[in-house]
matplotlib code that plots the C-alpha trace (Angstrom):
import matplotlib.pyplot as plt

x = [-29.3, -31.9, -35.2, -35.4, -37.2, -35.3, -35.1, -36.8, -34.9, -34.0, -30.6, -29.8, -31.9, -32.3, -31.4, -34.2, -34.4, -32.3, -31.6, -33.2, -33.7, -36.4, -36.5, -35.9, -38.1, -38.8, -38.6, -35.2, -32.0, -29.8, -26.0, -24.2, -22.5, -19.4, -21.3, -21.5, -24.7, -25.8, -27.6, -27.0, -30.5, -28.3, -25.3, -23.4, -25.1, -24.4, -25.0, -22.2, -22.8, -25.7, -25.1, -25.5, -22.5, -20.4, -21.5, -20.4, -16.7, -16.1, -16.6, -14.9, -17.4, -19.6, -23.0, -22.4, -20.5, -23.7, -26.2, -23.7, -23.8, -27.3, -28.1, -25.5, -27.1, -30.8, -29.1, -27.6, -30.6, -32.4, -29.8, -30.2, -33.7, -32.8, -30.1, -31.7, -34.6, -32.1, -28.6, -29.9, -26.6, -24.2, -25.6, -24.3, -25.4, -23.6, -21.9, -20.5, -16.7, -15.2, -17.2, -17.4, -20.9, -19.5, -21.4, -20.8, -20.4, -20.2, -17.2, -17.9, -21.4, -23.8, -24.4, -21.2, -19.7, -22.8, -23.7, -20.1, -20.8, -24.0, -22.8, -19.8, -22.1, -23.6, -20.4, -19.7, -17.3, -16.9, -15.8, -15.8, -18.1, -18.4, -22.1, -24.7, -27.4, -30.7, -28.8, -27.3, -30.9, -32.4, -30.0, -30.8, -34.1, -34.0, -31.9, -34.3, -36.8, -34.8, -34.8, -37.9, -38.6, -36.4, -38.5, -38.7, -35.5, -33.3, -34.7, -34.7, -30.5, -30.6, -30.1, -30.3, -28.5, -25.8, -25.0, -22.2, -21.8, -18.2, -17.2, -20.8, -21.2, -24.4, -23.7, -26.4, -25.6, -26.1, -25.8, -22.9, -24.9, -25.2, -28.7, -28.7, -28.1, -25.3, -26.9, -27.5, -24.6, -26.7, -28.4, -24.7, -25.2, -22.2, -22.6, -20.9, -21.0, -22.0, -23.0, -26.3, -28.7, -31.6, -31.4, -34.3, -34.6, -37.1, -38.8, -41.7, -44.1, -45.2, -41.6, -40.2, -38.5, -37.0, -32.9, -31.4, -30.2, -31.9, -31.2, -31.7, -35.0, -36.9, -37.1, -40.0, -38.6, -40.9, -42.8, -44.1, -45.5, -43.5, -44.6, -44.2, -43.3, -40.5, -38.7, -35.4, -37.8, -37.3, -40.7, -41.8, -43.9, -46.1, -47.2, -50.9, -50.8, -49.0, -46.1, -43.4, -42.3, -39.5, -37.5, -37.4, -37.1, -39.9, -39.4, -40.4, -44.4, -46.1, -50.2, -52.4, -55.9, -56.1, -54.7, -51.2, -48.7, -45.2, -43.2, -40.7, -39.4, -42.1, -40.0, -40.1, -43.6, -42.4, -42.9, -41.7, -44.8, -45.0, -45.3, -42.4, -40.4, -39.5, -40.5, -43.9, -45.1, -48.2, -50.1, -48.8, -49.6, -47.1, -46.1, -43.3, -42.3, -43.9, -45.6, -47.3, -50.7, -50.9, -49.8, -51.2, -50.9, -49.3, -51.9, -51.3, -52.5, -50.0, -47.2, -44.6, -42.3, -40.5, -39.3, -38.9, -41.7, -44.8, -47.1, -47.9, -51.5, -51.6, -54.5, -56.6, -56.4, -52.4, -52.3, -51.0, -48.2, -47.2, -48.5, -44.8, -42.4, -39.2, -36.7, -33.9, -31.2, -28.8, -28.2, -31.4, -33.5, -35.5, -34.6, -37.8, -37.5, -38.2, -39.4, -37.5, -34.5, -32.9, -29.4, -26.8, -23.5, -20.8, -23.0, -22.8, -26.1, -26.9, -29.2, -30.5, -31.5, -32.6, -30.1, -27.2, -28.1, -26.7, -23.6, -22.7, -21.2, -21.0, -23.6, -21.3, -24.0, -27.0, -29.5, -30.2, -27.7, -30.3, -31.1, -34.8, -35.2, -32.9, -34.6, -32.6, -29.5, -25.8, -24.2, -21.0, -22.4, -22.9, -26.5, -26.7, -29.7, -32.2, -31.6, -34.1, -36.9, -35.4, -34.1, -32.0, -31.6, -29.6, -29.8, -33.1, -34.6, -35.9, -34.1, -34.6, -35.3, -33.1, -33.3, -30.0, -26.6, -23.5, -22.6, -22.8, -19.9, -19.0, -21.4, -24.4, -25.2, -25.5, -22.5, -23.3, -21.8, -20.5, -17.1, -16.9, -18.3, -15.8, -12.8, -13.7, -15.0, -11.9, -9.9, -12.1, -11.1, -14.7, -16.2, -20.1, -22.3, -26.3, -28.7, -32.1, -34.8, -35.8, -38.4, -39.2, -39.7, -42.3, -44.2, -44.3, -45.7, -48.4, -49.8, -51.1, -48.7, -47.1, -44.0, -44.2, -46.9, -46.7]
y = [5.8, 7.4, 5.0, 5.6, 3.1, 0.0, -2.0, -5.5, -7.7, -11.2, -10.9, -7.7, -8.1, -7.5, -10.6, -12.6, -16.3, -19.0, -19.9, -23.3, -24.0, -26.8, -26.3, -23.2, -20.9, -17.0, -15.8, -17.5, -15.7, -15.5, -15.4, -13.3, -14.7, -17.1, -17.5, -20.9, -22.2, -22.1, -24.3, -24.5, -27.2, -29.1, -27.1, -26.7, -24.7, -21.2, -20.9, -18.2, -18.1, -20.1, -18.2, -14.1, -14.2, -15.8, -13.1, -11.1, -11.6, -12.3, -8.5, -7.6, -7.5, -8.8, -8.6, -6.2, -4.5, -4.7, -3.7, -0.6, 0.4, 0.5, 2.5, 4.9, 5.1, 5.9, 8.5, 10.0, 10.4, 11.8, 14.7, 14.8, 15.6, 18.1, 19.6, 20.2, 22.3, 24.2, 24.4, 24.2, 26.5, 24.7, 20.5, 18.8, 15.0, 12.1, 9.0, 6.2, 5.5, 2.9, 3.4, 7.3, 8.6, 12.2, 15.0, 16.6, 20.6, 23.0, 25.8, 29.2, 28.8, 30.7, 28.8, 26.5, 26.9, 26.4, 23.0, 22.1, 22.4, 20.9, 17.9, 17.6, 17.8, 14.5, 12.5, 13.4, 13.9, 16.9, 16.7, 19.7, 19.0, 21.6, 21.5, 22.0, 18.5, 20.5, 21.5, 18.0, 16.7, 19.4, 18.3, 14.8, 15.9, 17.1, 14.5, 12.0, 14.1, 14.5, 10.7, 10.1, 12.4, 10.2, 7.8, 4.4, 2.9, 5.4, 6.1, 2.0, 3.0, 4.8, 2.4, 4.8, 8.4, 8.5, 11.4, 12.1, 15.0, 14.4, 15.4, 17.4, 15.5, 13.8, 11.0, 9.7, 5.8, 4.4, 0.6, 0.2, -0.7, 2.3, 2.8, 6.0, 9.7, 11.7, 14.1, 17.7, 20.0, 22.6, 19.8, 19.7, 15.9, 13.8, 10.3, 7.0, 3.2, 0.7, -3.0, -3.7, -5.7, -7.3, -11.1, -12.8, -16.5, -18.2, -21.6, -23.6, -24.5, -27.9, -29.1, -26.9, -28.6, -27.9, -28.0, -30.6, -28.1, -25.5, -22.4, -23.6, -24.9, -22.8, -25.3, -24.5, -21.5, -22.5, -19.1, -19.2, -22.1, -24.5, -23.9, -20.2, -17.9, -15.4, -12.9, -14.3, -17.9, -19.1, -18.4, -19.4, -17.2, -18.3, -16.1, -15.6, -17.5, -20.5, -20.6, -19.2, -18.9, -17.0, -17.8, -15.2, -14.4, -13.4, -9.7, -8.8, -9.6, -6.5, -5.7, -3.2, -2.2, -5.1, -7.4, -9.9, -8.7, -9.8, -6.5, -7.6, -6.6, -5.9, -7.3, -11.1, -10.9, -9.6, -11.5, -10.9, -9.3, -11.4, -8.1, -6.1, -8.6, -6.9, -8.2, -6.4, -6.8, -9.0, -10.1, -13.2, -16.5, -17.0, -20.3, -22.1, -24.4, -25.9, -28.3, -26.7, -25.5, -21.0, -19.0, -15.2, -13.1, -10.2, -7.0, -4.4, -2.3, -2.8, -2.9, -0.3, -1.0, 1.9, 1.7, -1.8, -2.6, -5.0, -6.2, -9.7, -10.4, -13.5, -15.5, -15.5, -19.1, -18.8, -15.3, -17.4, -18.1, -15.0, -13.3, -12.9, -10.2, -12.3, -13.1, -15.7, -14.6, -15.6, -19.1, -21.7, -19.0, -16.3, -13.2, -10.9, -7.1, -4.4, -1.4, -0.3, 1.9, 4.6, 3.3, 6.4, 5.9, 4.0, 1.5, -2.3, -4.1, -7.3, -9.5, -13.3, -14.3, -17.6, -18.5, -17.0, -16.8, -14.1, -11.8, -8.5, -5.5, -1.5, 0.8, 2.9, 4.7, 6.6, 8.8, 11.5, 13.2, 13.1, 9.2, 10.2, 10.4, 7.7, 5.3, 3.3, 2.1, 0.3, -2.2, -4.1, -7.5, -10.1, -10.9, -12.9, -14.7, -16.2, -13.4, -10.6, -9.4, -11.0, -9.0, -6.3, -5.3, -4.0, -5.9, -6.4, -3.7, -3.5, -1.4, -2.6, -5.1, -6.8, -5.6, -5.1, -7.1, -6.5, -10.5, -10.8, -12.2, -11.0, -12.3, -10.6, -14.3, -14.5, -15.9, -19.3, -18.3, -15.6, -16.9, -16.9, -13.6, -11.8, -14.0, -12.5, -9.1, -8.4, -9.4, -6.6, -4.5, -4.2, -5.8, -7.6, -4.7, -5.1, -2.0, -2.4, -0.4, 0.9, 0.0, 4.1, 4.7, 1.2, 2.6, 6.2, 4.2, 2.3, 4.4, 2.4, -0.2, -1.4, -3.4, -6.4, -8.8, -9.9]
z = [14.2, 13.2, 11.4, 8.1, 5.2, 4.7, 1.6, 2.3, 0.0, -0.1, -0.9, 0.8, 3.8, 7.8, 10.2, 10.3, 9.2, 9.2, 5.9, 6.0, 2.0, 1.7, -2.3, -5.0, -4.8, -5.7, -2.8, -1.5, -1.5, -4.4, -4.4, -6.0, -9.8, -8.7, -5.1, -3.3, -3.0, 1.1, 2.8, 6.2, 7.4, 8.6, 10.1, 13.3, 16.0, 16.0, 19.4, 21.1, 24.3, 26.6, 29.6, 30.2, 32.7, 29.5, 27.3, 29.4, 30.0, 26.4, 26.6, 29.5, 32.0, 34.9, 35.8, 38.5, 36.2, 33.9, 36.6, 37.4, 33.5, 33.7, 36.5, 35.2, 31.7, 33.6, 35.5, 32.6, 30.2, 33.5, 33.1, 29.7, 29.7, 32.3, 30.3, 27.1, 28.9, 31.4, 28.6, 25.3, 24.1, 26.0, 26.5, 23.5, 24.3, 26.7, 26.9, 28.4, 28.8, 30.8, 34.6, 33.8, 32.9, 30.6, 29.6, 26.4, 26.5, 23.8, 26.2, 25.4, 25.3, 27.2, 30.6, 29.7, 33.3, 34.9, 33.0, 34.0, 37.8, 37.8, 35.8, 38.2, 41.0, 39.7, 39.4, 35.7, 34.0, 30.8, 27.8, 25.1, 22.0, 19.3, 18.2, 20.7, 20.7, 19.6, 16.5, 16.1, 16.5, 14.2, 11.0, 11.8, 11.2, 8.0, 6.3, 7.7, 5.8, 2.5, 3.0, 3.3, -0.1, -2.2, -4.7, -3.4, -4.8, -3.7, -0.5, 0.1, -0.4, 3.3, 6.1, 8.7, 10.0, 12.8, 15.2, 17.4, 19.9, 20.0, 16.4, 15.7, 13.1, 11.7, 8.7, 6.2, 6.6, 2.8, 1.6, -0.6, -3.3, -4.9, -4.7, -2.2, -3.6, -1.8, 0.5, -0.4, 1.3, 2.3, 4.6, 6.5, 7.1, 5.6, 3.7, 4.9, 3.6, 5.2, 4.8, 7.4, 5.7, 6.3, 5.7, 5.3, 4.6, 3.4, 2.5, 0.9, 3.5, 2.3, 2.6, 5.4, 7.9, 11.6, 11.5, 13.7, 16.2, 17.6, 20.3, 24.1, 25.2, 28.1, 31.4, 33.8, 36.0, 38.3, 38.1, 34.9, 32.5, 31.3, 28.0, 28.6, 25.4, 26.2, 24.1, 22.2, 21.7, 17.6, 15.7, 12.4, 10.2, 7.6, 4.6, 3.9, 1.0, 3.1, 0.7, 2.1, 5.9, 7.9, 10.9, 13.4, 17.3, 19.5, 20.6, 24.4, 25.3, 26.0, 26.0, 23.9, 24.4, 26.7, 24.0, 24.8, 22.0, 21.1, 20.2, 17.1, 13.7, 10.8, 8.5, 10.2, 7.9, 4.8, 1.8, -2.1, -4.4, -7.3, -9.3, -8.0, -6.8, -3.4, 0.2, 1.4, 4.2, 4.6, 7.9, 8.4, 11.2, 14.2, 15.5, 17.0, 14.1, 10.7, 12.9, 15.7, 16.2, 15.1, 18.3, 16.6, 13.9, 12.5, 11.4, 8.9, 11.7, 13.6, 11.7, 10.4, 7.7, 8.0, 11.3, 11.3, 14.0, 14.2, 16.9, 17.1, 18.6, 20.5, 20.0, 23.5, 24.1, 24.3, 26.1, 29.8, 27.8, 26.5, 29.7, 31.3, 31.0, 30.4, 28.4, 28.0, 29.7, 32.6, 31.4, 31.3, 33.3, 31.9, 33.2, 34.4, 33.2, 35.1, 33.0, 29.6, 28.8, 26.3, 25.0, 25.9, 23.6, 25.0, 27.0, 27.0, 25.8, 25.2, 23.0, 22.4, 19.3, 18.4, 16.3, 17.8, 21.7, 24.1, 22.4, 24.2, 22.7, 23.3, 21.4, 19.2, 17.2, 17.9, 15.7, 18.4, 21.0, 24.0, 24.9, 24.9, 21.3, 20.3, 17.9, 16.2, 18.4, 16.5, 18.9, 18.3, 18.5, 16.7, 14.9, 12.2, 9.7, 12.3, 15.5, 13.7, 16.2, 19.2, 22.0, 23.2, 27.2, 29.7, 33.1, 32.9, 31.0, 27.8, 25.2, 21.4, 19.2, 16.8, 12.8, 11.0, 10.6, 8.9, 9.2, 5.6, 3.7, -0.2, -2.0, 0.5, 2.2, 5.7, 7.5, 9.1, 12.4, 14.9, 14.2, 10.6, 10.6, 13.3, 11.4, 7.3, 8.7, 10.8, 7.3, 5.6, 8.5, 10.5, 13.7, 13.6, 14.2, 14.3, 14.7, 17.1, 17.1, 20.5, 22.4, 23.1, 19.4, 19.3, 21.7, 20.2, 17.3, 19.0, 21.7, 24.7, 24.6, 27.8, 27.3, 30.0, 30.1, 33.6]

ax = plt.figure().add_subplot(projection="3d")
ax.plot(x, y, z, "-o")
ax.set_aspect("equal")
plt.show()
């Protein structure tokens, strides 16, 4: 899907803290009228799955089976690239299904025969799609531009724009609120419901404390410290004013103009305006809990609301820390990456979020039909309040980071678990789904950054 401005509310909001409430305040989510009140300080662990291998199976594969989906999604954007330079008529974008890496054609196309051969010639598979991807990409294009013409309310109503080769069609993704206008026709995008939000929790920092359970602790791999900071680790983000804090996870380490970073969701340091009511963002303090000493900081420099994306500068004294290219994965050991990847359609990804730990799932939306200029990736996983800004990989590369959930119940409150959440969304006939925003498009954003600190 395609980046777009998100609405930063409380209520309606994009996967970030736990809902730990310490007292009432402003900035806390409200429930709907008739809602429960929700405090889950003290709940169960929401915990799915400890162990990569584990997430794994629940979706029907190995890590084998994991490495082979990865090489096979690197060699089909490699042909993509290839294809929109040499078939722009005929290439109409690829995809994963089953083992099969298939290539989208547009028959009757000028050069349609000859894309088929060479695709063949790879090991692919064809399938016939009726819109060629340059056009697909070029209406994307302008409804993310009508978007981004909308006044701030309505265009806060547009979570994000989908596009698939194998109808042709491109869909303006809209919360069901209401808020978002219905596309122009002459724009040829169509319009869709859907329920992502971002959930953002919050609480007072003079009486904020730590929940009794917490996501796995990181033993000493042996290569790195200890104490090292890797991506998918819980962090706690204080506001400038030291009011309010969030829950979050820690994105992948990366460095910038010589600089340690943590790459992770802008919104993990938004905070409500007084004024307007509606989470900003503001340069908050990183640390690992309410306790603990500040770890770096968040910069208005760095940081883009609209796509969802921040930078986190690590304060020199903690850089050996942070100076790894890890993340936890593959049980109790961090897993080293290896370089980042575009999601391709029809590939299985996995995250770990503090709150939830590893869940696995297939991307089933995109908002471009060549990998390459994918930013904003859907995967049918579950994410819920706490997982924002951790991470998304394949084997061992980097792909996104976390930003948006469906796991929301009725009354727009986070569900307290993966279970709950697959149990009342399969009653309301949908599966969890979270949204990540590549690590391509963060880079794009913030020239000079290498992802991997190692």
């Amino acid at each position: 899907m395609r980046h777009l401005p998100r609405r930063r509310t409380w209520s309606i909001g994009a996967l970030v803290a736990v809902v730990v409430v310490a007292a009432p305040i402003a900035a806390q989510a409200q429930p709907r009228d008739g809602a429960p009140a929700v405090d889950d300080s003290r709940a169960t662990p929401a915990i799915v799955h400890e162990s990569l291998e584990d997430a794994l199976a629940e979706v029907g594969t190995t890590p084998a089976g994991f490495r082979t989906q990865s090489v096979l999604a690197d060699r089909l954007a490699d042909a993509s690239d290839d294809y929109t330079v040499r078939f722009p008529e005929a290439f109409a974008g690829v995809r994963i299904v089953g083992a099969a890496g298939q290539v989208a054609v547009v028959r009757g196309a000028d050069q349609a025969e000859p894309l088929i051969a060479d695709a063949r010639s790879r090991g692919f598979t064809v399938y016939s799609a009726p819109t060629p991807a340059r056009q697909l990409d070029q209406t994307a294009e302008r409804a993310q531009a009508w978007a981004d013409s909308l006044p701030p309310a309505e265009r806060d109503g547009v979570t994000a724009i989908d596009v698939d080769p194998s109808t042709g069609d491109v869909t303006v993704v809209v919360e069901d609120s209401g808020a978002a206008p219905t596309p122009p026709a002459d724009l040829g995008a169509g319009v869709r419901l859907a329920g992502f939000r971002p959930a953002q929790g919050s609480l007072g920092s003079g009486t904020a404390t730590l929940p009794d359970t917490q996501s796995p602790t990181i033993p000493d791999p042996g290569t790195l410290l200890p104490n090292s900071m890797v991506g998918g680790t819980r962090m706690y983000v204080l506001s400038p004013s030291r009011t309010v804090a969030n829950w979050c996870s820690l994105g992948f380490n990366g460095i910038r103009d010589g600089r340690v970073v943590n790459i992770t969701a802008a919104h993990c340091s938004s905070f409500t305006d007084p004024a307007t009511g509606r989470p900003v963002f503001r340069p908050g303090t990183m640390s690992e809990d309410s306790t603990s000493p500040r770890l770096g900081t968040f910069t208005s420099a760095e940081a883009d609301e609209a796509l969802d994306a921040a930078l986190i500068t690590v304060d020199p004294e903690d850089d050996p820390r942070f100076r790894n290219s890890h993340v936890l994965a593959d049980g109790p050991q961090p897993l080293p990456l290896s370089g980042t990847q575009s999601p391709v359609r029809g590939q299985t990804l996995c995250k770990f979020g503090q709150k939830t730990g590893y869940t696995c799932g297939k991307v089933s939306g995109i908002d471009s039909a060549t990998p390459g200029g994918v930013r904003n990736v859907t995967i049918e996983l579950c994410a819920i309040a706490g997982d924002s800004g951790g991470v998304v990989f394949s084997e061992t590369r980097a792909v996104a980071v976390t930003s948006l959930s469906n796991a929301f119940d009725r009354y727009d409150q986070p569900y307290p678990s993966c279970g709950v959440a697959r149990t009342d969304l399969a009653a309301r006939g949908a599966v969890p789904l979270m949204v990540g925003v590549t690590v391509g498009a963060i880079s794009a954003r913030f020239p000079g950054l290498q992802v991997g600190a190692s």
